[in-house]
N, C-alpha and C positions, 0 to 999 in steps of 0.2 A: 534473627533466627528463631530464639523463643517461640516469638507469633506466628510464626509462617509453620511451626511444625505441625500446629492443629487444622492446617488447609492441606496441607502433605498428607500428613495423619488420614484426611478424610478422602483426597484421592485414591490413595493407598486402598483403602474401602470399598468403595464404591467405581474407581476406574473412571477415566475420563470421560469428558463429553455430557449432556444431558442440562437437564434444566435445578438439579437438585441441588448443588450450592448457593443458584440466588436464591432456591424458595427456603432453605435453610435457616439463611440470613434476615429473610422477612419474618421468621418464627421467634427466632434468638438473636442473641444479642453482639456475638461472633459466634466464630467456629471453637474457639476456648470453650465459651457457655454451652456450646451443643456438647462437646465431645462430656464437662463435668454434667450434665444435665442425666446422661445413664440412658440406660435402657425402659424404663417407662414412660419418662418424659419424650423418649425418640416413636416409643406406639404410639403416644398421645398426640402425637402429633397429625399422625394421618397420612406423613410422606411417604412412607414406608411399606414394601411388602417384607414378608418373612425372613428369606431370604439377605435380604442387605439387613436386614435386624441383625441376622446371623455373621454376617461381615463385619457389620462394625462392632460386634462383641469382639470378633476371633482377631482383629489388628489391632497388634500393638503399637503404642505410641514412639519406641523407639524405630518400629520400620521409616517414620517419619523422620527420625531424628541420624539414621543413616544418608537416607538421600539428600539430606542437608551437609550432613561430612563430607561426602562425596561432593556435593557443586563447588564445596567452598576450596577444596583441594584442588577444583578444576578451574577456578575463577569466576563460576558463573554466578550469576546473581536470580535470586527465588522472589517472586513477588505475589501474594497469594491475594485475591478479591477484596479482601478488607485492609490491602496496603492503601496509605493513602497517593503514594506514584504510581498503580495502577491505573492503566486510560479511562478515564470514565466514558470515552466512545466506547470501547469494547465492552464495561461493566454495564449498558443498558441495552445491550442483545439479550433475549431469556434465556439463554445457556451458556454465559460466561463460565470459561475455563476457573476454576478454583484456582488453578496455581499457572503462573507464566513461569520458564527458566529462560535468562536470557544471557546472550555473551555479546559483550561491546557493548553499546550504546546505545540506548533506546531514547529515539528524541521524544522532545513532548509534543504525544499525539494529538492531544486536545485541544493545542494553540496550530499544530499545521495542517497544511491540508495536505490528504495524505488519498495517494489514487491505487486502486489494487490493479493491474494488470497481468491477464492472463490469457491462459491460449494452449491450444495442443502440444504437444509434445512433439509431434510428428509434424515439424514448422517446416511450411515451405522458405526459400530465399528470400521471398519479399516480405514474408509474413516477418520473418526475423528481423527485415531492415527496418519496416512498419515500425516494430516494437522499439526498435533501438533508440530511433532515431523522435519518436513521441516520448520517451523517457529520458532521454537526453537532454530536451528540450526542455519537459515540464521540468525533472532535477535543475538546470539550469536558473529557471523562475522559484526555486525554493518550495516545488513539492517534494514529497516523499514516497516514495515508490515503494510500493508491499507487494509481495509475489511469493511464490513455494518454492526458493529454492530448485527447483527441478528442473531437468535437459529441455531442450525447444524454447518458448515463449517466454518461461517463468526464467531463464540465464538470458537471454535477448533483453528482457527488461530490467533486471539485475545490472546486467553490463553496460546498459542506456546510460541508469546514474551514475554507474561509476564511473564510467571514460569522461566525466565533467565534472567529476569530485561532487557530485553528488549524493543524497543521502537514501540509505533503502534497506528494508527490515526483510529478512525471510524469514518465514515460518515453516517450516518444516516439522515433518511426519513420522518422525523421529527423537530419540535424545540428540541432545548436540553432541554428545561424546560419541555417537555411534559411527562407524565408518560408512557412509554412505555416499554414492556417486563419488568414488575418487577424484574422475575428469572434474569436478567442481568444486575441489580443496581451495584453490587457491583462489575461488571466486570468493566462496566461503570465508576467508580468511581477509580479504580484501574489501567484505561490508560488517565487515565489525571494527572496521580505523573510524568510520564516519556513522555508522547505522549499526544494527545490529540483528544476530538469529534471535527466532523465538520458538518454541515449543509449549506445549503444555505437558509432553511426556518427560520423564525422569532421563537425565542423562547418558543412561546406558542401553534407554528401550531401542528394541528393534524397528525397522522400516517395516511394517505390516502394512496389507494394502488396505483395510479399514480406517487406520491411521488420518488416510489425504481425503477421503470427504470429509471427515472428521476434524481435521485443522481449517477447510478454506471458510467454514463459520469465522473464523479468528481472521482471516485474510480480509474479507466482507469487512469486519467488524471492525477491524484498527482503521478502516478509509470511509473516506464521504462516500466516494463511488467507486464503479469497477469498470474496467475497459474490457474486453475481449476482444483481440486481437482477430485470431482465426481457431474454429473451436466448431469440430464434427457434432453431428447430431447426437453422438452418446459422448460426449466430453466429459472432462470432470468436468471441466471451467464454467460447464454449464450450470453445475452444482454451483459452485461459487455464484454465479448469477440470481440463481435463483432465491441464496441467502441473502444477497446482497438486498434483493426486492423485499423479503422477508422481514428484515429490517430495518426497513425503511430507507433505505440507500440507492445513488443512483445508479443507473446499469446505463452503460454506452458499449457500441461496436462497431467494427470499423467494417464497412461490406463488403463481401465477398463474391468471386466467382459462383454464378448458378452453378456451374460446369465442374467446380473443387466441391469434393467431401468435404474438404479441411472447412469447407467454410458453411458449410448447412446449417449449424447450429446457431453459429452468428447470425446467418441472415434470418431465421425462423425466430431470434432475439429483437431482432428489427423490425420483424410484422407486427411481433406482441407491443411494440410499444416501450423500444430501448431507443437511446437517442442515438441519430448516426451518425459519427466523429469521421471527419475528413481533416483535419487539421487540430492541432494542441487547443485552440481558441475555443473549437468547439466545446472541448472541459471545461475550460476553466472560466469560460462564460458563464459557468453556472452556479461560479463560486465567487461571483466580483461581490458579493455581501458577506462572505466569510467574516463572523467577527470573532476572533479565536478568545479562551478564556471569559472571565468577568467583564461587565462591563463598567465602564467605556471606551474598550477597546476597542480599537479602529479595523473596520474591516480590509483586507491586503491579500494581496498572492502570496507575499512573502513572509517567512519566518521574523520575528522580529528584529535580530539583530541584523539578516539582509535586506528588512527596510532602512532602518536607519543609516546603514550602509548607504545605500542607495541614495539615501535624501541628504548625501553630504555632498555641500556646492564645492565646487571644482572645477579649473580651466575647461573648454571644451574642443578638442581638436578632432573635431569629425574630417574622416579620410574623405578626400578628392575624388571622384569617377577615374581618375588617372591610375590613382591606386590599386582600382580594383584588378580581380582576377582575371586573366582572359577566358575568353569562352561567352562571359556575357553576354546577353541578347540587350540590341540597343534599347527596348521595353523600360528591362531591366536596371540597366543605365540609367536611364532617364527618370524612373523610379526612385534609386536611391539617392540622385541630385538632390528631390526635393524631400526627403526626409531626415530628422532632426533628431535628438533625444524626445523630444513628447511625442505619445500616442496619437496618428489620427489616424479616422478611420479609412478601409479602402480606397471606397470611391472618389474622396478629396484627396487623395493619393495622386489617383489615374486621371482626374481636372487639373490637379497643381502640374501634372508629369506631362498633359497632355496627350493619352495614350488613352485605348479604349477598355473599359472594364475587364474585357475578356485576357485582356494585354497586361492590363494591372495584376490581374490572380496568377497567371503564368510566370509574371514579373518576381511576384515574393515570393512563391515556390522556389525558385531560383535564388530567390537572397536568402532566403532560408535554408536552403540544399546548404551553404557557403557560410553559413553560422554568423552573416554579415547585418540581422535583421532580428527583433523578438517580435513574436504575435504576441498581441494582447485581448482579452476579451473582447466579445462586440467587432470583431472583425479590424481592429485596431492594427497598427505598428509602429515600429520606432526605430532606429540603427541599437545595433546591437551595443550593450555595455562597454567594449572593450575600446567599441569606436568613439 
């Protein structure tokens, strides 16, 4: 608490957003050093106009030292730039938030890989299913899914990890204490068992509409890359996109109707030079070198302790073509005969199954639809875990 009250302290000041806590910290030696350092050492500095001189004289160090009673009465946890459990993904964007408040559990972002996906608000049916069922999956494989909390795309991808007890952070444009969106209390409440909200505003701030360009810097910033789902020509999510480039992060989206609004933005993401995701593989192909932490850590899809999971031997009773669901296409069948726990790719697939390329992709869509199949990078598969 001590610590954190002089990155509060300075919020409290200056207001969020901006680039002036890391250049701070490159002057001094923390935020402690800044705040004793006074008033000439803060002109000498050069960061400064008049104005925030005048701010940081006129805030007291107890307004810092309230917002801290307050979280801790609320349970939330204050993690200011020079904690050392702050993400260092997010700490090498230029405008790290000074201060994170968080509730629940914030995994560690810097060993997973962590996807932001986003999208309009005003989501068509497929666009929702799109989301659900790509967050679903990648949760499944031990990503972590980042989004804003918000109605449409941002609770479609939300609700992806959670229906697989997977793990997913909101950030929101808001304190966490604030009443916002009721209809999504209990989504809210529901990613804080396994993931957790974030903000960078004070528990009790308002939902202002400045606020959400304002946080999807932090959305970008906690993931490798960003998906966009379906996302009009004046979206936010376009904003997020565009930080996400900014900081050097990838941008992917999935395409869309010429003939939908909803989807303008996406596809105008696609001309410039976003990758186009048709399938989960298309991601996380891009991350089969992930090597999370220090090295020599081994590069993986998954979180550590669901590799090791993973790589524990155990009987193998893969289900029978008898077993399966009805409705299958005999492709598909014939498909899953010859797949195994190991990864192969495609088209040895559709040689081992006998079936023709175009037969083999119709095929795993289908054992995918049926959660009976994981994709792997490189166009890869395998029977799904449970099998």
């Amino acid at each position: 608490m001590a610590d954190s009250q002089y990155a509060v302290w300075l919020q409290c000041a200056l207001g969020e957003g901006g680039t002036l806590p890391a250049q701070i910290l490159r002057q001094f030696s923390s935020f402690r050093d800044f705040y004793e350092a006074g008033l000439q050492e803060w002109k000498l500095s050069g960061l400064f106009h008049q104005k925030q001189l005048d701010k940081l004289q006129q805030t007291p160090l107890n307004a810092a030292g309230k917002i801290l009673s307050r979280c801790e009465s609320l349970g939330q946890t204050v993690l200011s730039l020079e904690d050392p459990a702050y993400p260092e993904r997010l700490r090498q964007i230029a405008d790290p938030p000074a201060v994170l408040y968080l509730a629940g559990h914030l995994p560690d972002i810097d060993r997973r890989i962590c996807i932001a996906v986003v999208g309009t608000r005003d989501a068509t049916p497929t666009g929702i299913r799109i989301a659900m069922e790509f967050c679903s999956r990648m949760a499944k494989q031990g990503v972590v899914i980042v989004s804003g909390g918000a109605l449409g795309m941002d609770t479609a991808a939300h609700k992806g990890a959670l229906m697989v007890g997977g793990c997913t952070v909101a950030v929101l444009g808001c304190g966490l204490n604030t009443r916002y969106l009721a209809e999504n209390r209990s989504m809210r409440q529901q990613i804080q068992i396994g993931g957790a909200l974030v903000s960078e505003y004070p528990p009790d701030s308002p939902a202002l509409g400045y606020h959400f360009p304002q946080r999807n810097r932090i959305i970008s910033g906690l993931s490798l890359g960003t998906l966009v789902v379906e996302a009009g020509e004046k979206s936010g999510s376009l904003i997020t996109a565009r930080q996400a480039l900014e900081q050097g992060r990838d941008v992917f989206a999935v395409p869309g109707s010429l003939m939908s609004y909803r989807s303008g933005g996406s596809n105008r993401l696609l001309r410039d030079g976003a990758k186009p995701v048709l399938e989960v593989s298309d991601i996380l192909e891009e991350y089969r070198d992930f090597a999370p932490g220090q090295p020599p850590a081994q590069s993986s899809l998954f979180a550590p302790a669901d590799r090791a999971e993973r790589q524990k031997p155990g009987p193998q009773q893969p289900v029978g073509t008898a077993d399966l669901p009805d409705g299958l296409s005999p492709a598909a069948q014939a498909l899953f005969g010859v797949l195994s726990s190991q990864p192969v790719p495609v088209d040895e697939l559709a040689a081992a199954a006998k079936i023709s390329a175009r037969e083999a992709l119709g095929a795993v869509t289908e054992l995918e639809m049926e959660g009976l199949i994981e994709a792997l990078p490189g166009k890869q598969y395998r029977r799904a875990n449970e099998f």
